[in-house]
N, C-alpha and C positions, 0 to 999 in steps of 0.2 A: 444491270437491272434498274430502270424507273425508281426513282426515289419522289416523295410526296412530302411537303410539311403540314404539320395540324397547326391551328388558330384558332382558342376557343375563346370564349365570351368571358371566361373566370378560372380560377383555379378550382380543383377538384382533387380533395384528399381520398386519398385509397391505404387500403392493407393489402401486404402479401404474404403469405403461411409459408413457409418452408420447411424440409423435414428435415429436421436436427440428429435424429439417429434411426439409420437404414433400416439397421437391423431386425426393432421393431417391428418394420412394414411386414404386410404378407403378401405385398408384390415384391419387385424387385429393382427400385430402380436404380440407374448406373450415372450418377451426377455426378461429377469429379472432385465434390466439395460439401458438406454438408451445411444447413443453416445453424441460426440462432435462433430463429424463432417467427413472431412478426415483425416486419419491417412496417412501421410507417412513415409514407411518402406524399407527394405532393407534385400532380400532373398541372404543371404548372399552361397559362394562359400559352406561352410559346410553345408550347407542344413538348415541354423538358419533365424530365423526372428529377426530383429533390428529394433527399431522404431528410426526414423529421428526427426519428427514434428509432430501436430497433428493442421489442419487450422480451426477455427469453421466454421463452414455452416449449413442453416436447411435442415435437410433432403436429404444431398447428395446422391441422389441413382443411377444417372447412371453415370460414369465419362469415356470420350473420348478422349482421344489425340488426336489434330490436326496430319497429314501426315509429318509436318514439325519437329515436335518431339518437338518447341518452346512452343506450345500452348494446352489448356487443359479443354474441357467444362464439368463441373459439373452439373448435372440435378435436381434443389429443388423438389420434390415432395410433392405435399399436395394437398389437397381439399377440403381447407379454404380458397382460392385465387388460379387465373391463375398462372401457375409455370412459372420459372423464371429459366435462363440457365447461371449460374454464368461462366466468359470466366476466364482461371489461367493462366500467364507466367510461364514457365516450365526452371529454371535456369538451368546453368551447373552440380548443386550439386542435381538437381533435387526437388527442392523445390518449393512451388508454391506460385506465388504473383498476386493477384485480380488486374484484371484489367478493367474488365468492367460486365456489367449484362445484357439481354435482357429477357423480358417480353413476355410470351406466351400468345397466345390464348385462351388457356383452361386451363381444370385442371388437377392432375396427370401428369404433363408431365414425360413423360417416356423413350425418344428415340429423339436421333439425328443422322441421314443421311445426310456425305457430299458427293454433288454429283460429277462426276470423274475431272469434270475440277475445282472442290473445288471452287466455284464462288456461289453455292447457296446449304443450307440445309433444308432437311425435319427434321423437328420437331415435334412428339407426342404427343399428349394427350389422353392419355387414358379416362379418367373419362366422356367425352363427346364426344371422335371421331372427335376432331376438328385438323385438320390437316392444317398445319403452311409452306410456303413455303418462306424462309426469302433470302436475298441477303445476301454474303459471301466477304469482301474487300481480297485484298492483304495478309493482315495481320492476315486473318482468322478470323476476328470479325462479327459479327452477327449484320446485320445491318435491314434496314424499310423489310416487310412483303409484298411480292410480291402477294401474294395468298394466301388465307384462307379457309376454308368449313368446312365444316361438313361428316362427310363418316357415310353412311348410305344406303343401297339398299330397306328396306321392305320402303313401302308406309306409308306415313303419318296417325297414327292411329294404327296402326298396331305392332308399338314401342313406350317406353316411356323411357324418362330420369331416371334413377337411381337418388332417393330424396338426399341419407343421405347413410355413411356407412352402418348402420343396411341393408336398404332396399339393398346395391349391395351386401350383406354378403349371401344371399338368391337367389338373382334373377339377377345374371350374365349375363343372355343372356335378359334380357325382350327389352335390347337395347345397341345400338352398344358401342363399347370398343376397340379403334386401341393401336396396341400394339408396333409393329416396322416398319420400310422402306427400301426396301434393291432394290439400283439401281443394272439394269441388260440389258444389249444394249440399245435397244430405249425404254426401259417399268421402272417402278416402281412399288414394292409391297408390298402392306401393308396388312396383317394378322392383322384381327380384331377378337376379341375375342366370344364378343358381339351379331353379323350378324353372327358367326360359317363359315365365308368365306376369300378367300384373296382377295382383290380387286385389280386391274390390271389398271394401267394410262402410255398411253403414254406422255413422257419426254421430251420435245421442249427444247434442251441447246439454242436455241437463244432469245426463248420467256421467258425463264426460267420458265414453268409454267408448269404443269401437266393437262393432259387432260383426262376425266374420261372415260377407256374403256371397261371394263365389270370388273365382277366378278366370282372366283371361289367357288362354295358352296364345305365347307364339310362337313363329315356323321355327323348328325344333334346331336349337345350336347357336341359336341367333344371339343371346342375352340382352334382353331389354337392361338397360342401365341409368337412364336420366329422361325425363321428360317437362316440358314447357305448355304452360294451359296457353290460347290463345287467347286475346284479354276481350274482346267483342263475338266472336264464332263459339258454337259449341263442340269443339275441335281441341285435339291436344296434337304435342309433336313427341315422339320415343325413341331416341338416342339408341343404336342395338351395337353391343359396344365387341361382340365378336361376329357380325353377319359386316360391319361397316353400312350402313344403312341406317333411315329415318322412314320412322312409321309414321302417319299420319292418321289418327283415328277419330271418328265422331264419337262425342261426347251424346247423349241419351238420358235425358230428365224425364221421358214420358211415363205415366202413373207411378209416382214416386212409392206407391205401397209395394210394390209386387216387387219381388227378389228376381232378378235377371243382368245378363252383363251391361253394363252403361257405358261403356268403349267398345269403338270396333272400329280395327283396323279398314282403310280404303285406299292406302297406296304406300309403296316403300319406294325410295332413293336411294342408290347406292352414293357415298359420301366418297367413292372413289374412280379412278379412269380403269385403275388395274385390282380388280377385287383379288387376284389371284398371291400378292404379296402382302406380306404379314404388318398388319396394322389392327390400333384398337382404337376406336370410336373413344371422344372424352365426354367435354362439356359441348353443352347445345342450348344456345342462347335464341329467344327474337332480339330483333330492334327494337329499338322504343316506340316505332308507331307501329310495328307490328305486319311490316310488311316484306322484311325479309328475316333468314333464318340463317344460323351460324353453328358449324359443327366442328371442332376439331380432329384430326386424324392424330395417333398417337404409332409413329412407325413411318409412314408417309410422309409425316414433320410436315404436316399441310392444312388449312383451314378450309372447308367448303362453304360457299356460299350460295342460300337457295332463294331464287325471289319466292315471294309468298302470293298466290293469285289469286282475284276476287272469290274463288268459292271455298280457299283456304289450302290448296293440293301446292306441292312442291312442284316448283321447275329450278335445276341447278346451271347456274347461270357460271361459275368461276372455281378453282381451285387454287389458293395462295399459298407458297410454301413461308413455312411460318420462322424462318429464321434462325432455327436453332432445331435441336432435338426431344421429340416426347415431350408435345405441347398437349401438360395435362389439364389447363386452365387458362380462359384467358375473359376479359371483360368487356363490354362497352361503354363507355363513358355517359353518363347522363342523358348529355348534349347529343349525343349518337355520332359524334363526328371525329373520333379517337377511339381504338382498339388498342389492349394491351394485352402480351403473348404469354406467359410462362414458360419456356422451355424447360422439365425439369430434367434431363438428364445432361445438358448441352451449360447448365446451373448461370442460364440469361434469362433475361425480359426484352422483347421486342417492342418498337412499338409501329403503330401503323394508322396512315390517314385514313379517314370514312367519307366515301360520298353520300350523302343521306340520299341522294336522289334516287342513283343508280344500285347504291348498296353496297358497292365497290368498294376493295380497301388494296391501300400500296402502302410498300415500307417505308417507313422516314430514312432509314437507316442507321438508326437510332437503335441500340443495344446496350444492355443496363448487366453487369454481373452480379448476379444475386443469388447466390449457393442456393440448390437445391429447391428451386417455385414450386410452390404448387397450387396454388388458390389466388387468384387477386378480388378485390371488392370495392368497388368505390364508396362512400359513407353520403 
């Protein structure tokens, strides 16, 4: 196999979440090691990984930088208890010191959205579809819970709660599953897994409250799970994390009064050569200039790579196998010219060069053992 080195311009500190007890999860996964927590590291100029610290936490699986570059929320996951969104102080040296915790609503939390005037965030939970609208201070702390519910469309009867891991390891969709929140003019949207739909809320910044305005269905079985606004196009990208495929949908601001759907799908990619073999779509990132698109397969142990074309539609250009196993996460560096992999059941980090040009990425051959990845972030 071709091997590549990276060369970048500076160092570039990162985090990575590991999951410190399985058991927790209400997936399943099969790492041969568990973590401690965050690891922070340091993607050094030569293209090397350094480790700095490692913080304990349970189950740190989604980690966010505040806007400020000071602050830092780590997402506990489990579904042994409502999760809890640990806040980090982000020193100069890049280090991270606990500063405070907030308690969710549900369970699996999975996702935080802050909204543009960073005064309130949407908060996730997947394992029950209960969605969290919390007040944001000055400081970026996460303070009382403005709004809460439930996201759910079929009728009462019609869905039921997932009991216990075993029963959601099977029956995915028998009831709703929110995944993420991505504000966008006067709307928010949350992809639920569960409902196979994105739900649509208009954004009150004065009332700070979301108000529920329809929903988009998709093709039935698929599970939307993660999506990417495009940063100049009125265009999103939709991760479908049991069809394996990428939705591409126009975005729709026209007469902002009127209540109707403001996405609508225009083309799906499959993210695979063989759809017939069992794999789950993960994370789905752009480039930083927004000209190509990156999907991980989770089962395939493969990254797709789509060029992005002047009217914003996918063409897949590559598929790289990602070096390890159940690449639940993986990131782009700043600079766009370094990719790093998570494997979390395989419990490595890969790393891999980037042609900005082409979009292209090869292995360094470069392989980091780090129990159980699941999140990386650069700061």
């Amino acid at each position: 196999m071709p091997t590549a080195t990276i060369s970048l311009d500076k160092d570039y500190p990162l985090l990575i979440g590991t999951y410190t007890d399985l058991d927790a999860l209400g997936h399943q996964p099969y790492a041969p090691t568990s973590g401690k927590g965050i690891y922070g590291l340091t993607l050094t100029k030569e293209g090397k990984l350094k480790e700095r610290e490692v913080v304990e936490a349970l189950n740190p699986a989604v980690l966010i930088p505040h806007s400020d570059g000071h602050l830092m929320y780590a997402i506990v996951e489990t579904i042994q208890d409502n999760g809890t969104v640990l806040q980090y102080n982000i020193d100069n040296s890049s280090a991270l010191t606990l500063v405070s915790s907030f308690k969710a609503s549900g369970k699996s939390t999975c996702y935080l959205a802050l909204s543009p005037q960073k005064d309130i965030a949407i908060v996730i939970n997947y394992w029950d579809a209960i969605i969290d609208v919390v007040g944001v201070d000055s400081n970026g702390q996460l303070g009382d819970v403005v709004q809460s519910f439930k996201q759910h469309y079929r009728k009462e009867g019609e869905w039921r709660q997932v009991e216990h891991r075993e029963d959601h390891w099977t029956n995915r969709q028998v009831g709703p599953h929110a995944h993420c929140a991505h504000f966008w003019k006067n709307w928010v949207f949350i992809p639920d897994l569960g409902e196979n739909a994105i739900f649509q809320y208009c954004y009150d910044p004065v009332k700070k409250t979301l108000e529920p305005d329809t929903h988009i269905e998709f093709e039935p079985g698929s599970g939307p799970r993660h999506m990417v606004m495009h940063p100049t196009l009125d265009l999103c990208y939709v991760s479908n994390e049991l069809f394996n495929t990428v939705c591409v949908a126009e975005l729709d601001a026209s007469n902002p009064e009127q209540s109707k759907p403001r996405l609508h799908p225009i083309q799906y990619e499959s993210t695979l050569d063989n759809r017939e073999q069992t794999s789950y779509v993960s994370e789905i990132k752009l480039s930083p200039d927004a000209r190509f698109l990156y999907v991980s397969n989770r089962g395939d142990n493969s990254l797709a790579i789509f060029k992005v074309l002047d009217n914003g539609k996918l063409e897949r250009i590559d598929i790289v196998p990602t070096g390890g196993k159940f690449p639940r996460h993986f990131a782009l560096s700043p600079c766009g010219k370094a990719v790093i992999i998570s494997n979390q059941d395989s419990s490595t980090v890969n790393l891999f060069h980037r042609d900005t040009e082409t979009g292209l990425v090869t292995a360094t051959g470069d392989t980091y053992d780090i129990p159980a990845p699941n999140y990386i972030r650069f700061l």
